[in-house]
N, C-alpha and C positions, 0 to 999 in steps of 0.2 A: 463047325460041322452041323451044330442048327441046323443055319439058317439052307441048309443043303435040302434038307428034309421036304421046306415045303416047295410041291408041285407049282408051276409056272400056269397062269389061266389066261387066256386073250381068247377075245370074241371077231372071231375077223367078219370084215363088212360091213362094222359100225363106224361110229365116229371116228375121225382122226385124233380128237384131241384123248379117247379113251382105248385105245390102242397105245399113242403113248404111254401115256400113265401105267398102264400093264406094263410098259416094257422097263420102266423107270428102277424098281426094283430085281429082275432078273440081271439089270444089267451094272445095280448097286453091287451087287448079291459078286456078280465075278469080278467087280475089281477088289473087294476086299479080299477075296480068297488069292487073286494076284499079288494085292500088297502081303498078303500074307503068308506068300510061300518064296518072298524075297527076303523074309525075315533069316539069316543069317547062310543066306545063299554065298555072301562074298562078293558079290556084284552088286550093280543098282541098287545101292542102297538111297538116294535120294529119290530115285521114282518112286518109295513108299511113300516118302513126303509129297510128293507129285498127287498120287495118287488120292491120299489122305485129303490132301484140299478139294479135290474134286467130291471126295464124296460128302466131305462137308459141306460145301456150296448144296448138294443134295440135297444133306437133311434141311437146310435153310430152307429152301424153297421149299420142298414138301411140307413142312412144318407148316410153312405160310399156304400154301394151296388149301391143306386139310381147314384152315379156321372158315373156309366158303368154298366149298368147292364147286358148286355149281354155278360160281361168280368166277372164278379164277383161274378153273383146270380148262378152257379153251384158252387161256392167252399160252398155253404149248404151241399151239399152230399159229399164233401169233408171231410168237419168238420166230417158229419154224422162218415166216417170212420174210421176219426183220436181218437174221443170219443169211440168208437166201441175199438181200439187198447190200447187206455189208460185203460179202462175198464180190456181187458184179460190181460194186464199188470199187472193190481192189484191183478186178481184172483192169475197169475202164480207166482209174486213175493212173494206172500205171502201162498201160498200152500192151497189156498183155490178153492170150487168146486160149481161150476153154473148146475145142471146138465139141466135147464131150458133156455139157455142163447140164443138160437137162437130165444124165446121167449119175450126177452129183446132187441133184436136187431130188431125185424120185429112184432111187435104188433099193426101191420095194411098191412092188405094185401085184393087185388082186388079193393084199392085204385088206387096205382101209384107203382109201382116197386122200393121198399125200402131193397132190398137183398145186394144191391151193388156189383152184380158181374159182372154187364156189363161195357163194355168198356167206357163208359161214365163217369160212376161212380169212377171208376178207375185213369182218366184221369182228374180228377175234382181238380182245385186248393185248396190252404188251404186258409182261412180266419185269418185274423189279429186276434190275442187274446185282450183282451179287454185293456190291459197296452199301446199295439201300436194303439189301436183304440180311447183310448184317448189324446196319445201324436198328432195322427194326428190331430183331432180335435182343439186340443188347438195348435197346429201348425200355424195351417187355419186363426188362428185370427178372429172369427166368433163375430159380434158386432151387437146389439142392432136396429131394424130395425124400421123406422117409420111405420104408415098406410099405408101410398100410395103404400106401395110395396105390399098390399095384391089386388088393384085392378084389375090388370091384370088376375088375377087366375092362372098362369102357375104355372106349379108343385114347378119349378125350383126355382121360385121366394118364394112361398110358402116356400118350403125347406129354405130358404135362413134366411127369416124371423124367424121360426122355431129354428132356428141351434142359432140364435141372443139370443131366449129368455133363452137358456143353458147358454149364454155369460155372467152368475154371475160371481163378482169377487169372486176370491181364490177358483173356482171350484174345482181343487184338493186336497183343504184339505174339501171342501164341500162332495166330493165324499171317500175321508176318512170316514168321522161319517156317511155316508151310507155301508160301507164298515164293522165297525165298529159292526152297529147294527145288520148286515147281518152276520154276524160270532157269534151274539150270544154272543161276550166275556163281561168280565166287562167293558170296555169301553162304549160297546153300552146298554147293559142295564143300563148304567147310562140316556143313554136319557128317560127313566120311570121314573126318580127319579123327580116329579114334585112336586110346593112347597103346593098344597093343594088335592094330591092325594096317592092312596096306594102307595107304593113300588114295583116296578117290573111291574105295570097295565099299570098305565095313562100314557101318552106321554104329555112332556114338551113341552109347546107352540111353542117353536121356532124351536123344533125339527121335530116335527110334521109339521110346515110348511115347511120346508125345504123339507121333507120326499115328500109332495104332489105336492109341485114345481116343483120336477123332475121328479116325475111319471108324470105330466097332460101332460108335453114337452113331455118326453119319448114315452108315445103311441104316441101321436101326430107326431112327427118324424118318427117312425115305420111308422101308415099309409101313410105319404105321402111319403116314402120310397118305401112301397111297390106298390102306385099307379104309381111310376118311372120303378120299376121292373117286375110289371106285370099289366099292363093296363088294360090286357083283363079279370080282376078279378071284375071291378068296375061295380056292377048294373046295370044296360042299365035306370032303371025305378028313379032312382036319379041323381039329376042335378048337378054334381061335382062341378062346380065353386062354387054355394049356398053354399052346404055343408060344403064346405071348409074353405069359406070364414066365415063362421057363428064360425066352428070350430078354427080359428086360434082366433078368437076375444072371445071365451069363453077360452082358452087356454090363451088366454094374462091376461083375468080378475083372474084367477087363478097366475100367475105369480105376477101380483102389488099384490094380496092380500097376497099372502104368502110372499114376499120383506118387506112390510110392519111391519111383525111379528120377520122373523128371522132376519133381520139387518143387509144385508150384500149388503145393497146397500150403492152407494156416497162411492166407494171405493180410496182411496190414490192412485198415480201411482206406477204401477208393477216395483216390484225391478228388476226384474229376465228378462231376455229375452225368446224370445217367446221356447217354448219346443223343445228340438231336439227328432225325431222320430228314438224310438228305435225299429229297424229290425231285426229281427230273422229268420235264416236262419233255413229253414225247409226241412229234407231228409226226405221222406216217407216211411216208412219200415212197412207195414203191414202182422200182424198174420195170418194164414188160417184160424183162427176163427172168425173174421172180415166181411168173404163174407160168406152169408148163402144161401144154396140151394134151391130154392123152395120147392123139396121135404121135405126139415128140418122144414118149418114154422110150427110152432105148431099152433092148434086152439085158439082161446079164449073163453075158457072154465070152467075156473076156475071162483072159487065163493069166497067171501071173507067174507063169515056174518057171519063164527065160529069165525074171529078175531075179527070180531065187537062184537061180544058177551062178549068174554074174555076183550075186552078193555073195556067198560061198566064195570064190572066186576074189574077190578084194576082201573078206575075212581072213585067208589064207596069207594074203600078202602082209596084212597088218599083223599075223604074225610071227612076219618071217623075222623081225628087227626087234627086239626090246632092249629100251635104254634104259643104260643104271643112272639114278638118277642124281648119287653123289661123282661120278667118274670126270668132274670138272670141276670137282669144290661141291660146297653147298648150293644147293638148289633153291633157286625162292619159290614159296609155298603158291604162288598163281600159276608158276609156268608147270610145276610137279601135278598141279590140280586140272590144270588144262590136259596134261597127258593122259595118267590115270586115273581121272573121272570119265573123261573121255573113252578109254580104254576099255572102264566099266561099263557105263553106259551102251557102245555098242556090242559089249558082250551080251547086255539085258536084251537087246533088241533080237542080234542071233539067237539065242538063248530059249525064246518065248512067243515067235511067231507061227512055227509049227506045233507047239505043244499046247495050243489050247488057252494059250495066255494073248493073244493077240494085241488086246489092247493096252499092256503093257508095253509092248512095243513102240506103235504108236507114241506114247506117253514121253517112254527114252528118244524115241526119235525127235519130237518137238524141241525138247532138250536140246538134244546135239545142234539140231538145228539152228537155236539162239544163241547159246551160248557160241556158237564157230561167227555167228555174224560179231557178235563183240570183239571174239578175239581177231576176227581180221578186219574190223574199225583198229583196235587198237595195235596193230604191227603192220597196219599198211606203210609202204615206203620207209622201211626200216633207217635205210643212209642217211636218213636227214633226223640225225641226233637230236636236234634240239624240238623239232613237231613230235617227237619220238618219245621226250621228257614229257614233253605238255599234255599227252593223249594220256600217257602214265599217269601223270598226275591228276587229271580229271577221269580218268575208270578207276583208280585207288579209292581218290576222294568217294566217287558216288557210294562204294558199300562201306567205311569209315562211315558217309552219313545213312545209310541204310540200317546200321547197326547202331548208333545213336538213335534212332526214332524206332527201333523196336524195343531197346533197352527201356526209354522213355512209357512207351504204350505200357510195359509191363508197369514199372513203377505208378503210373498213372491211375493205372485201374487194379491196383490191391498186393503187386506184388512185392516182395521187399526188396531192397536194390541189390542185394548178395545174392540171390536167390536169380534174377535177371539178368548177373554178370556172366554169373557161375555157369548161366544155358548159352550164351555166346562166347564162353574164354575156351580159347584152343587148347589141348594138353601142354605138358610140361617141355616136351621135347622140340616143342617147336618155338620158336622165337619171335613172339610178336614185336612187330614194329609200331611206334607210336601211334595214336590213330588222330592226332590233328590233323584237322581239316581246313585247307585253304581257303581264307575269306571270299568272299565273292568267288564262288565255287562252280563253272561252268556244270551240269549236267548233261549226263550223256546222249546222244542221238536217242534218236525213238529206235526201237528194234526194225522197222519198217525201213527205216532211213540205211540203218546197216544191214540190211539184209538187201536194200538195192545196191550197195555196195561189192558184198559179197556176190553181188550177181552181175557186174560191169562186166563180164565175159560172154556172158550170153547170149542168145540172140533178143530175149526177151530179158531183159534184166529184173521187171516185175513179177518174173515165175513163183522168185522166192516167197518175196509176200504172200502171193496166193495161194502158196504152197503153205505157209506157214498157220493162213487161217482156216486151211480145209483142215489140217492136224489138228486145230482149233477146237475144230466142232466136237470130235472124241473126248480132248480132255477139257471142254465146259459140259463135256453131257448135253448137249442142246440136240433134238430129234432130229437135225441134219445126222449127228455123228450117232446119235445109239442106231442109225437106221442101216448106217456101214458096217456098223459092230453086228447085223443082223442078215439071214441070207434066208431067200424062201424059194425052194426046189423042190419040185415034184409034187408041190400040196403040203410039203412039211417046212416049216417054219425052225431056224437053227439061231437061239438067241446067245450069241459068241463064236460067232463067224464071219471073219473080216471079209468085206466086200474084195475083189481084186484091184479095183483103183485104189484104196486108201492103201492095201498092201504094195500096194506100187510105189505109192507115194511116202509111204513109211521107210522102204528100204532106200528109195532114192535120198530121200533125206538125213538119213540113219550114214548113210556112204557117205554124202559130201560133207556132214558134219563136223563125223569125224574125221574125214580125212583133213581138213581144214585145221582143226582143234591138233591133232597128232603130230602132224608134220610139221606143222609152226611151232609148236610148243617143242619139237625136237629140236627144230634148230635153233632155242634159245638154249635148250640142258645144253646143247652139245658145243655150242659157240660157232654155229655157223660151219660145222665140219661136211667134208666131201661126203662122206656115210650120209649123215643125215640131211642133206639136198637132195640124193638119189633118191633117199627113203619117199620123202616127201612129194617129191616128183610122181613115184609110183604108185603113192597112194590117189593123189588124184586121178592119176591117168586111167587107175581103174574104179573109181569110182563115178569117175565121166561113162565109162563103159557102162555102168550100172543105169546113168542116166541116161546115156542112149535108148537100153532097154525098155527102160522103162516109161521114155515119153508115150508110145502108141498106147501104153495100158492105162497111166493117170490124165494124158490130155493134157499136161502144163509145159511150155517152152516148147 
């Protein structure tokens, strides 16, 4: 409740790249109170994990912006355009049509000049991706700081301290099961598998603390990131050192509390030496459809509440049917996880798009999104038993080795192997299967690859992709997606307020996700019963209606 207190500053009409930077933290600031009021909501519980990486990705980068800011904070509009170029990548590789897209590129104007065709914009560096943004990091050798270094107040020192309380052992396999949960796959909806709640809902004690540990750092880094990079953003009417000083010490009390629960403190010494920083060498090559002309910006104009109506509407239907999940024997824990994760998941999305929580939504929806393209890679053409074995065994396998190379990272870097196991072993009541791995072990399609799959009906079958990297832009935090999260009417600027395309694109996605993930994963609980083909039929058929709606408002397919 802090970090509520401080006032929100932007200078409109200045630079582009410090306009972001303002928005960087107001928009830290609402996914932690999001992660944070899912904390034993009984739903989404892995979109805190979701959630948590992103804002760790956050404090990464701001951390690194604040050590030069006047070198580093324009590669924001940098990124802005290299996302821009990825984006028309997806349409053109895949034969798909935006015909809305300068729309998506500039959905805030008579702010700060967000076209990117001036020479500035142009000229603007690239940003590390988040893979070199943690090698630097854990480069730095950042440790654990006492009190005394909070009383000076400097930014520097603050930072310093900050950057210490990320300093968990086995951060990168910590940053795995946030990775994990954020992808939606079965690995991460295993952190729902708690030993006295639903399936798919509640988050497991230690997950959940882990999850809150690095979001409380993450914003907290951010702001003081951005108090390095734009000064003149800070209140005049708030007394920084206070604040700050108030906030590292409600930040810390979050850290011993969450230590306390996941167990990944009193770690072993690090086998491994300290990380080599992997560089990527970056040529810029950008599309003509990249820079948008002022005359191109389109208005904001559009409305989104025929899609809200239609989703209402297949929310109803999803729940008109709930299957028990022992009423054919034992259930295996993927197709129970596919249901209700699933289940939860689009309750987070209905739950959270009118109440202020928007980008939570979002968040669940990319979710559903991925995860539903897996699951129909892996039950496409059911009849044929034996392609049916082999896709099983190669989507088994890849989290078997997902979970071996995060066990690994932990013990690698300081944690002890009990302690490693203990954050990946499922309760008691559930019955793990061996976790050998098949030798020469195919891995699984790219999500792009299944998600053209999941799209073979369409007219445009590369919607989904595109669909998948505009969701994208929200939950990397890249100024494509905080500029959606942002809406500016009548002269007032509203920093958490979903643009109408992304909401369009959120529920469209949110519907076929789950419908995909529910209906399929029924007809395995249920063995294929009359019930559950109807069921599944009608979940699609209206959540095609959804997409119907919702084409004219997002512009894909």
């Amino acid at each position: 409740m802090h970090l509520d207190t401080l006032p929100a500053v932007f200078h409109f009409g200045g630079p582009a790249d410090q306009f972001l930077a303002e928005a960087a933290f107001p928009h830290a600031r609402w996914r932690y109170a999001c992660a944070d009021s899912l904390l034993g909501s009984g739903i989404g519980g892995t979109v805190v994990g979701a959630i948590a990486r992103s804002l760790f990705d956050d404090g990464l980068l701001w951390q690194w912006i604040a050590e030069s800011p006047s070198e580093r904070r324009p590669g924001l509009v940098g990124s802005m355009l290299e996302e821009r170029d990825r984006i028309c990548g997806t349409l053109a590789d895949h034969e798909a049509s935006c015909p809305n897209l300068a729309r998506w590129f500039v959905p805030l104007y008579d702010v700060t000049d967000l076209t990117g065709s001036s020479l500035a914009a142009l000229a603007a560096p690239s940003l590390p991706d988040t893979a070199e943004l943690l090698d630097l990091f854990l480069g730095s050798s950042p440790t654990r700081a006492g009190a005394a270094s909070l009383l000076g107040g400097r930014i520097e020192d603050l930072l310093q301290t900050a950057r210490g309380m990320l300093a968990m052992p086995g951060l990168r396999g910590a940053v795995m099961v946030l990775a994990h949960a954020g992808h939606g796959n079965l690995l991460g909806l295993q952190s729902s598998v708690a030993a006295g709640g639903a399936v798919g809902h509640d988050l497991r004690a230690d997950h959940e603390a882990l999850f809150i540990h690095v979001a409380a750092v993450g914003v907290t880094v951010t702001l003081l990131g951005m108090c390095a990079a734009v000064p003149e953003c800070w209140p005049p009417e708030v007394e920084q050192a206070g604040f700050l000083r108030t906030l590292m010490r409600l930040t810390e009390d979050v850290v011993t509390a969450a230590s306390a629960v996941h167990g990944l403190g009193d770690p072993k010494p690090a086998t491994k030496d300290a990380s080599k920083v992997r560089v990527k060498t970056r040529t810029r090559r950008l599309r003509p459809e990249v820079l948008v002309a002022h005359h191109d910006i389109l208005p904001d104009v559009l409305d989104a509440g025929q899609v809200i109506a239609a989703a209402r509407q297949y929310e109803d239907f999803v729940h008109s049917w709930i299957i028990s999940p022992w009423a054919h024997g034992n259930p295996k824990l993927a197709n129970a996880l596919a249901q209700y994760g699933a289940r939860s998941t689009f309750a987070t999305v209905m739950d959270t798009f009118e109440e202020g929580a928007a980008v939570t939504a979002v968040f669940a929806a990319r979710m559903l999104l991925e995860e539903a393209a897996r699951f129909t890679w892996l039950t496409q053409d059911p009849q044929d038993e034996d392609a049916f074995v082999q896709r099983s065994t190669q989507y088994f396998d890849e989290f078997r080795a997902k979970r071996k190379s995060t066990i690994a990272a932990f013990t690698g870097n300081g944690v002890a192997l009990a302690a490693a196991t203990r954050l990946l072993k499922m309760p008691d009541h559930v019955i793990e299967v061996p976790q050998t791995i098949t030798k020469g072990r195919k891995r699984l399609p790219s999500v792009e690859k299944m998600l053209l799959l999941m799209g073979a009906n369409f007219p445009e079958p590369g919607w989904l992709p595109a669909a998948y990297s505009l969701l994208s832009q929200v939950t990397h935090s890249t100024p494509t997606g905080l500029m959606h999260m942002t809406r500016y009417r009548d002269q007032v600027l509203s920093c958490g307020d979903i643009s109408p395309e992304m909401l369009a694109l959120a529920l469209d996605a949110a519907c076929l996700g789950s419908a995909t993930l529910i209906g399929r994963s029924g007809l395995m609980l249920t063995q294929g019963s009359d019930e559950g083909q109807e069921y599944a039929i009608g979940l699609m058929r209206r959540a095609l209606e959804v997409h119907n709606t919702a084409r004219p408002v997002h512009g894909l397919d």
